[in-house]
C-alpha positions as CSV (number, residue, x, y, z in Angstrom):
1,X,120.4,-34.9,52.3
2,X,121.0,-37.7,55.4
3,X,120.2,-36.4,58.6
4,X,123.2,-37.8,59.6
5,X,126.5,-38.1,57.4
6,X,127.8,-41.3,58.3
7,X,131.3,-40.8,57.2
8,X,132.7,-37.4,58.9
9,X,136.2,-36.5,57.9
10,X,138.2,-34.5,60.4
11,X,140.8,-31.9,59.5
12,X,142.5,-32.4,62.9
13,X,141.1,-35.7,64.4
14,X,143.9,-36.2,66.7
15,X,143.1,-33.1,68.6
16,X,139.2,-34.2,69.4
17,X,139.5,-37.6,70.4
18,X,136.3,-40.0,70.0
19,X,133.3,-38.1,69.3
20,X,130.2,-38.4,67.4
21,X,128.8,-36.6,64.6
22,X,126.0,-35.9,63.3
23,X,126.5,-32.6,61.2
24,X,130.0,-30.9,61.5
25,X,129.2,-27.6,61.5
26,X,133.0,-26.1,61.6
27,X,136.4,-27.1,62.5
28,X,139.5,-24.9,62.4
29,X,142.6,-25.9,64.4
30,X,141.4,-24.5,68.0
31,X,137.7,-25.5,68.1
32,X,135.1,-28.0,66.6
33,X,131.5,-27.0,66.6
34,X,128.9,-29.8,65.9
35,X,125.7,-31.4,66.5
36,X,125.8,-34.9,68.3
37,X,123.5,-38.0,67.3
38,X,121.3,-37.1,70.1
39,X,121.0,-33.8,68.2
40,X,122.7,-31.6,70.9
41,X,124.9,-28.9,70.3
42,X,128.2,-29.3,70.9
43,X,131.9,-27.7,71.1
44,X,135.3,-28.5,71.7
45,X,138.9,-26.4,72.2
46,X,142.1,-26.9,72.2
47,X,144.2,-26.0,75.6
48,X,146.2,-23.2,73.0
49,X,142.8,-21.8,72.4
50,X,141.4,-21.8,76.2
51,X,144.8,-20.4,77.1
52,X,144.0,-17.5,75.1
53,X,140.7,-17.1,76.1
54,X,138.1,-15.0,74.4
55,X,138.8,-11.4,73.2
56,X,135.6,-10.6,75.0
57,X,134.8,-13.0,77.9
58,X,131.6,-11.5,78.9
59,X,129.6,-11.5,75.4
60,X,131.1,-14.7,74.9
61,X,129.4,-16.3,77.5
62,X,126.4,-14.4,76.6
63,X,126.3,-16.2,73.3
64,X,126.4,-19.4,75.1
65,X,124.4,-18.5,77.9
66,X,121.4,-17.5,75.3
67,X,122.0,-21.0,72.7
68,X,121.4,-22.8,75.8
69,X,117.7,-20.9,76.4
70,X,116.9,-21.3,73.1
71,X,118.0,-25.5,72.5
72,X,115.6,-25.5,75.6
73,X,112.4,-24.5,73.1
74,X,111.0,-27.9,72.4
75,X,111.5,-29.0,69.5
76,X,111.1,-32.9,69.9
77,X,108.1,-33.5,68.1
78,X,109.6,-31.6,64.9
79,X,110.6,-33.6,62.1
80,X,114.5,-34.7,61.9
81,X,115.1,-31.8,59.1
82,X,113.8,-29.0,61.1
83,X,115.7,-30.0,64.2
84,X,118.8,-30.2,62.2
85,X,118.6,-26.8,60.7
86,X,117.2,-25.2,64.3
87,X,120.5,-26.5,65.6
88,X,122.6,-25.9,62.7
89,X,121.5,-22.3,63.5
90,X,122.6,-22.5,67.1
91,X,126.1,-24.3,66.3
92,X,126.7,-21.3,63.8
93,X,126.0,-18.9,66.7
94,X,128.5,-20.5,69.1
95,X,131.2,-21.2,65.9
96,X,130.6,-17.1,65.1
97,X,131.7,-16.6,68.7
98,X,134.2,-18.6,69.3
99,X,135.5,-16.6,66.3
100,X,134.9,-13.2,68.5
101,X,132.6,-12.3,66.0
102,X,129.3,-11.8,68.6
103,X,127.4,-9.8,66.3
104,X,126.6,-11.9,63.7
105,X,126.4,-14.8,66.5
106,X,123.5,-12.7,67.9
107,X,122.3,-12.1,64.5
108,X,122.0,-16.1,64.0
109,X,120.8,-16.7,67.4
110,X,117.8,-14.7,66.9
111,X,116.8,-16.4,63.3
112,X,117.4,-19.3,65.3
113,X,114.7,-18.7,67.9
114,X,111.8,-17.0,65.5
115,X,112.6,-20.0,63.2
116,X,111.9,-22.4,65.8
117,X,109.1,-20.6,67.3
118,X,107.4,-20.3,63.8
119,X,107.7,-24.3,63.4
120,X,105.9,-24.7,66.6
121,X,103.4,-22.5,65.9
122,X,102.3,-24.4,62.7
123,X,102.4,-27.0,64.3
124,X,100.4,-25.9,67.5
125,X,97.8,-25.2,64.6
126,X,97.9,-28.1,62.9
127,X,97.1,-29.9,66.3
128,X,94.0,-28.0,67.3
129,X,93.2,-27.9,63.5
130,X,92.7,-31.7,63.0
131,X,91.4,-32.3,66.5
132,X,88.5,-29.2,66.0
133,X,88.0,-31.2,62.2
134,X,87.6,-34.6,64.1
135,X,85.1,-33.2,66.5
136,X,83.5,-31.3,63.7
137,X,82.8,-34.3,61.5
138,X,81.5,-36.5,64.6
139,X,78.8,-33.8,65.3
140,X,78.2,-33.4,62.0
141,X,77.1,-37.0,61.5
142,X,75.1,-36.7,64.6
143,X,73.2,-33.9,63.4
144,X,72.5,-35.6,60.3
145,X,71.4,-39.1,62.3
146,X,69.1,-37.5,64.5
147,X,67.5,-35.1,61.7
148,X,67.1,-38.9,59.4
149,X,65.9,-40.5,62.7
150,X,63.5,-37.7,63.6
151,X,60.3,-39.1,62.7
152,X,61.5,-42.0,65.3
153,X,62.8,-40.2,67.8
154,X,60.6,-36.7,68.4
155,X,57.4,-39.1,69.4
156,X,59.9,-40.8,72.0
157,X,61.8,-37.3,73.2
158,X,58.9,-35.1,72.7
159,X,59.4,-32.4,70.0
160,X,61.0,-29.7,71.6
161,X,63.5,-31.9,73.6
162,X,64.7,-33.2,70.6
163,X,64.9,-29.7,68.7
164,X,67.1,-28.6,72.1
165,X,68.9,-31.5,71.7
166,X,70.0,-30.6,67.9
167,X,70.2,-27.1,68.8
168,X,73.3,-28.5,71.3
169,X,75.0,-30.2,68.1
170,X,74.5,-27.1,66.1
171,X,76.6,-25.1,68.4
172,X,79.6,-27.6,68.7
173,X,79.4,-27.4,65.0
174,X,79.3,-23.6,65.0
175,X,82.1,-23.7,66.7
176,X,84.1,-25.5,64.6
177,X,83.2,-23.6,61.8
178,X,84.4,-20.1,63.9
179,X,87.8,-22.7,64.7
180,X,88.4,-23.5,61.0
181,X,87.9,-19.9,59.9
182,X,89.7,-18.0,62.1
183,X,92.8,-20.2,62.7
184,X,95.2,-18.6,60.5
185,X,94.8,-15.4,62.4
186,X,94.8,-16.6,66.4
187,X,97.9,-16.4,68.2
188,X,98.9,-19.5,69.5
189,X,101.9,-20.4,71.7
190,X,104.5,-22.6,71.4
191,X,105.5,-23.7,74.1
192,X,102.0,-25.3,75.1
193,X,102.4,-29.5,75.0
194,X,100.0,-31.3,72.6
195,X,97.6,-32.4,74.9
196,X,96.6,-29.0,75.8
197,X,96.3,-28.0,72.5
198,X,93.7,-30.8,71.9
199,X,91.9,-29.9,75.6
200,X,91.7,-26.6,74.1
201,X,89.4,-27.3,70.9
202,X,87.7,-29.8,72.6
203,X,86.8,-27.3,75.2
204,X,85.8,-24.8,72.7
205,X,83.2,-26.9,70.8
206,X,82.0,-28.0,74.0
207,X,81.5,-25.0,75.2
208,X,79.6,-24.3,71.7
209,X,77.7,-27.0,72.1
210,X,76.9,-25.7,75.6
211,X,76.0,-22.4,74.3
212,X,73.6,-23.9,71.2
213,X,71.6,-25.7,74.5
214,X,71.3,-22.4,76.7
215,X,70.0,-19.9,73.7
216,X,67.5,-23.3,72.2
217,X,66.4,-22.7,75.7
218,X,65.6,-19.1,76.0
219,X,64.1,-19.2,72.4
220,X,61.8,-21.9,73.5
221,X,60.8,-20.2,76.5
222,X,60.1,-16.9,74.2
223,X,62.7,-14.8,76.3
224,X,64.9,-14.7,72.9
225,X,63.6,-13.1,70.1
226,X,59.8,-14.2,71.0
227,X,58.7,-13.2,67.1
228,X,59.8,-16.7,66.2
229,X,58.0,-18.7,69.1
230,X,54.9,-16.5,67.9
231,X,55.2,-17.1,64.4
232,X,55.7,-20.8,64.7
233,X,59.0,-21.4,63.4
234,X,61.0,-21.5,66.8
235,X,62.2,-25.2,65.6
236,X,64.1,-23.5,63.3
237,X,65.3,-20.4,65.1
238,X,67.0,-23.1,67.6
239,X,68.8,-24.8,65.4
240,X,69.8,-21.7,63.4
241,X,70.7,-19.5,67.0
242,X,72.4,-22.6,68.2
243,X,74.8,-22.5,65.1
244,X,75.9,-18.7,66.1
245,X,76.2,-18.7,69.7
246,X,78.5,-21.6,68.7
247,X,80.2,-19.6,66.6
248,X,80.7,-17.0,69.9
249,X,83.1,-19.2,71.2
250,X,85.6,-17.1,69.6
251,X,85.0,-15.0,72.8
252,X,85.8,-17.1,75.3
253,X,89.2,-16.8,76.6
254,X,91.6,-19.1,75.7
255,X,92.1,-22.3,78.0
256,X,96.4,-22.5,77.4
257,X,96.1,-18.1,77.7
258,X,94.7,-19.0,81.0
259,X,96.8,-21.9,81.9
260,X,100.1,-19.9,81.1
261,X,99.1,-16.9,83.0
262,X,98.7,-19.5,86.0
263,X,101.9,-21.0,86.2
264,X,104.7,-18.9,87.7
265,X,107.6,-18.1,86.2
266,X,110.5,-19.4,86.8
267,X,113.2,-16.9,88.7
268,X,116.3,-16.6,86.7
């Protein structure tokens, strides 16, 4: 189906004037409900039909009051298809109520919001999803370059630096891992601009990465599980602690939780 029909034909075309279309949602002889080509919705009346006004003024402007909060939602970076049927929803809404039927026009209005929310959401996921794999797949070639490169690189470094240093790259890796598993079941707003999104697994598998240093650390210094240290295999208790306290970044509280709670809403 065209995103736009290119050829609307008008019932009564005489009583709108010039307007344009992009989806004519429904026309009768006292109103026109549409969606413009800038993807607004939008509505027109005749002067028989505002001289009868509504047969209840006060939910009617309800309806209208609430299709305008929810066209506010952004929706911009959706695809053309989705925005069309998020304001096709809206248009029905204020169609249903400029037919004084304002229960059903609620009914639509609130399909119209979780739909919309829903789409943003996915998308919201899909944003930290392929940033988190981007990150994920640099350290993960890192990780493999310095393990190839350590015969080169631990007499330069020194062997524990280097084994600290891995231990780092293990935790931003853990954390991705604890990202990619658990993201079907985070909640994740959608309201929150892309950028942020990104921020937010970025900060995440740094803060991973941070955590893999700190616990390589302790485990070097015997204050964590000291068996290993004693037993000679602390190498390998770094790398392998770094990988879970990466994983513990699930803990951490989320950077857009934060940043939402900060900013102050907005007096109605």
């Amino acid at each position: 189906m065209p995103i736009c029909s290119e050829n609307v034909i008008l019932d009564f075309p005489e009583k709108w004037g010039d307007i344009e279309i992009c989806y004519l949602v429904l026309e009768t002889e006292d109103f026109i409900v549409f969606i413009d080509k800038s993807y607004d919705v939008d509505w027109k009346t005749t002067d028989e039909y505002d001289h009868k006004g509504h047969e209840n003024l006060e939910k009617h402007n309800s309806v209208l009051n609430r299709a305008a909060s929810i066209e506010c939602v952004p929706n911009e970076h959706q695809n053309d298809n989705i925005r069309i049927n998020f304001k096709r929803m809206l248009a029905e809404g204020v169609a249903r109520s400029l037919k004084h039927d304002y229960e059903n026009a609620e009914n639509i209005l609130d399909e119209a919001d979780k739909y919309i929310r829903n789409r943003n959401i996915e998308v919201a996921r899909y944003w930290q999803l392929i940033s988190t794999c981007i990150i994920g797949v640099i350290n993960a070639i890192l990780g493999i370059s310095l393990w190839c490169l350590r015969p080169y690189l631990i007499p330069v470094l020194g062997n524990t630096p280097f084994f600290i240093i891995l231990s780092s790259v293990s935790g931003s890796i853990g954390a991705t891992l604890s990202i990619i598993f658990r993201i079907g079941n985070t909640t994740i707003t959608s309201e929150a601009e892309q950028k942020l999104h990104i921020l937010e697994s970025i900060s995440r598998n740094f803060g991973g990465a941070i955590s893999g240093l700190l616990v390589s650390i302790l485990i070097c210094l015997g204050v964590v599980v000291p068996i290993f240290k004693t037993v000679g295999m602390s190498n390998l208790a770094m790398v392998a602690a770094g990988i879970i306290a990466g994983a513990s970044e699930r803990w951490a509280p989320s950077l857009i939780a934060q940043f939402e709670k900060g900013t102050p809403t907005k007096k109605r």
